[in-house]
LOKOLMAR-490077 format. One record per residue (C-alpha): residue in three letters; x, y, z. Coordinates in Angstrom, 2 decimals, always signed. Example, Ala and Ser with C-alpha at 12.3 -4.5 7.8 and 13.67 -1.06 7.14 Angstrom:
// residues 2
<node><res>ALA</res><xx>+12.30</xx><yy>-4.50</yy><zz>+7.80</zz></node>
<node><res>SER</res><xx>+13.67</xx><yy>-1.06</yy><zz>+7.14</zz></node>
//
This chain:
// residues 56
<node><res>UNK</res><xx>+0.00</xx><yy>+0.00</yy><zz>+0.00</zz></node>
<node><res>UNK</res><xx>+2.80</xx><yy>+2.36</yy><zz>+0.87</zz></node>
<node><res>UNK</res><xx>+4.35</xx><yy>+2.06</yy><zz>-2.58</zz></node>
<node><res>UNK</res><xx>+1.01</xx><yy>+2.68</yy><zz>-4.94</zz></node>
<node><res>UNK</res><xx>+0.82</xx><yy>+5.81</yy><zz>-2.25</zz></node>
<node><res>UNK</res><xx>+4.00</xx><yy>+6.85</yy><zz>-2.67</zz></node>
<node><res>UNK</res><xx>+3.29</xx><yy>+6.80</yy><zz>-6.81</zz></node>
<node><res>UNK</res><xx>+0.37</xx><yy>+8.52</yy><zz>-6.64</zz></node>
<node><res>UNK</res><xx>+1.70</xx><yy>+11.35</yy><zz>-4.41</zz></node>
<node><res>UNK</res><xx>+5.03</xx><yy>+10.87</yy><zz>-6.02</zz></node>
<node><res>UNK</res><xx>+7.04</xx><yy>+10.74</yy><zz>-2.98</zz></node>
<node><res>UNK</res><xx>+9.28</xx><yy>+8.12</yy><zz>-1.84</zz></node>
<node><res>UNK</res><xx>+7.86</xx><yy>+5.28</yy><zz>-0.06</zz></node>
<node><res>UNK</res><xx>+10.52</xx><yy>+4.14</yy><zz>+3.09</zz></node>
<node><res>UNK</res><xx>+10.49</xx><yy>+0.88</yy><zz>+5.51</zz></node>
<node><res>UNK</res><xx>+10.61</xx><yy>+2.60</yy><zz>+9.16</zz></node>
<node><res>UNK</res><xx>+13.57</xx><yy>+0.26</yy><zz>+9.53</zz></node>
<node><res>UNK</res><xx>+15.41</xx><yy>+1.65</yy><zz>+7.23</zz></node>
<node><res>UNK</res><xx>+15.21</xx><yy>+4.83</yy><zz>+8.96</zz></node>
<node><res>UNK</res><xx>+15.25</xx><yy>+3.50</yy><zz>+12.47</zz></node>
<node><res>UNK</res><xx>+18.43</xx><yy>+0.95</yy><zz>+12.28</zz></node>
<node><res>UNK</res><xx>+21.96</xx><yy>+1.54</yy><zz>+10.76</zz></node>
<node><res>UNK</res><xx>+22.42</xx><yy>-0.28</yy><zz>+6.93</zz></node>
<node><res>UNK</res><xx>+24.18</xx><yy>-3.60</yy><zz>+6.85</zz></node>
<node><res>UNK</res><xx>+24.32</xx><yy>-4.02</yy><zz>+11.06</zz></node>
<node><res>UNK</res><xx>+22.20</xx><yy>-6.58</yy><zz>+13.30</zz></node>
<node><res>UNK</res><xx>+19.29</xx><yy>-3.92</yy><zz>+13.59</zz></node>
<node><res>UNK</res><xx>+21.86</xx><yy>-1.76</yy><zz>+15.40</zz></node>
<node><res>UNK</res><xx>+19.48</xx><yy>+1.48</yy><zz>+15.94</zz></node>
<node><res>UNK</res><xx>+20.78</xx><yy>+4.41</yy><zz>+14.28</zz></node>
<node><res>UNK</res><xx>+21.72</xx><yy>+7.60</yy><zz>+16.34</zz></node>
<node><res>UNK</res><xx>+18.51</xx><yy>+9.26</yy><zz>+17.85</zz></node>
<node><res>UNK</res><xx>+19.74</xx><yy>+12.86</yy><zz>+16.11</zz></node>
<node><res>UNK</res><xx>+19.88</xx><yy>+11.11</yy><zz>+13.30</zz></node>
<node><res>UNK</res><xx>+16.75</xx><yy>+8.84</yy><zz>+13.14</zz></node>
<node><res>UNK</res><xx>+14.97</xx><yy>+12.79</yy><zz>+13.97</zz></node>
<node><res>UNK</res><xx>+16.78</xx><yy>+14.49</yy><zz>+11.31</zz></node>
<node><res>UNK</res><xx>+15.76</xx><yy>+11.55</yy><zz>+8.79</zz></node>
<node><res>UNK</res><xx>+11.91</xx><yy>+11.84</yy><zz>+9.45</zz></node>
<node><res>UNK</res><xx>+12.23</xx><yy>+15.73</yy><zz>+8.55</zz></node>
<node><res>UNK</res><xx>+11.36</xx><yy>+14.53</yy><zz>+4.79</zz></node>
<node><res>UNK</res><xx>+8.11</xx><yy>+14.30</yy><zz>+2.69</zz></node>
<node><res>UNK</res><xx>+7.70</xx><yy>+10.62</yy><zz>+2.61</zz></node>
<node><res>UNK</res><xx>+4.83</xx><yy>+7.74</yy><zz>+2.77</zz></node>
<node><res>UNK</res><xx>+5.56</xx><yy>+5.77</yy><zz>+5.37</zz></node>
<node><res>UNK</res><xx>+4.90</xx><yy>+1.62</yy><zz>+5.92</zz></node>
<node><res>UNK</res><xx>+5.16</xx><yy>-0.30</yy><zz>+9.12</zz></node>
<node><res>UNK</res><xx>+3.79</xx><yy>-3.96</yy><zz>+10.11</zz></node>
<node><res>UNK</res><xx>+0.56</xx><yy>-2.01</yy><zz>+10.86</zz></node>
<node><res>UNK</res><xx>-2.51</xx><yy>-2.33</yy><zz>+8.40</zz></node>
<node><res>UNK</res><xx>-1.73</xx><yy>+1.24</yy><zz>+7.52</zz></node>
<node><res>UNK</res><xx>+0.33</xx><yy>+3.80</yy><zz>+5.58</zz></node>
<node><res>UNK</res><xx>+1.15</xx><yy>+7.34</yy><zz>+7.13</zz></node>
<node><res>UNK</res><xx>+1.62</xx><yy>+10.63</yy><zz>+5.40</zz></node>
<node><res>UNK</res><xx>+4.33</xx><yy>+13.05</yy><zz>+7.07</zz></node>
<node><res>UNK</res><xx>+4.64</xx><yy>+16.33</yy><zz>+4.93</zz></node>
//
């Protein structure tokens, strides 16, 4: 759902794990400045819930 959202709204559609853990680690959490600064972007969000998010 998050990526036909993102096309519609053409916007990129991210994982919150991406944003929330460092690349190529054992889901070793990324910096809490950085994990903020990251969700300052336009983006269509997807998590394990039934739903997609909008942050503009």
């Amino acid at each position: 759902m998050a990526v036909t959202l993102s096309k519609k709204l053409d916007i990129p559609a991210v994982h919150l794990d991406q944003l929330q853990h460092l690349p190529g680690t054992d889901w070793q959490p990324r910096p809490e400045a950085e994990f903020a600064a990251s969700m300052m972007r336009r983006f269509v969000a997807s998590s394990g819930l039934s739903k997609a998010t909008i942050r503009a």
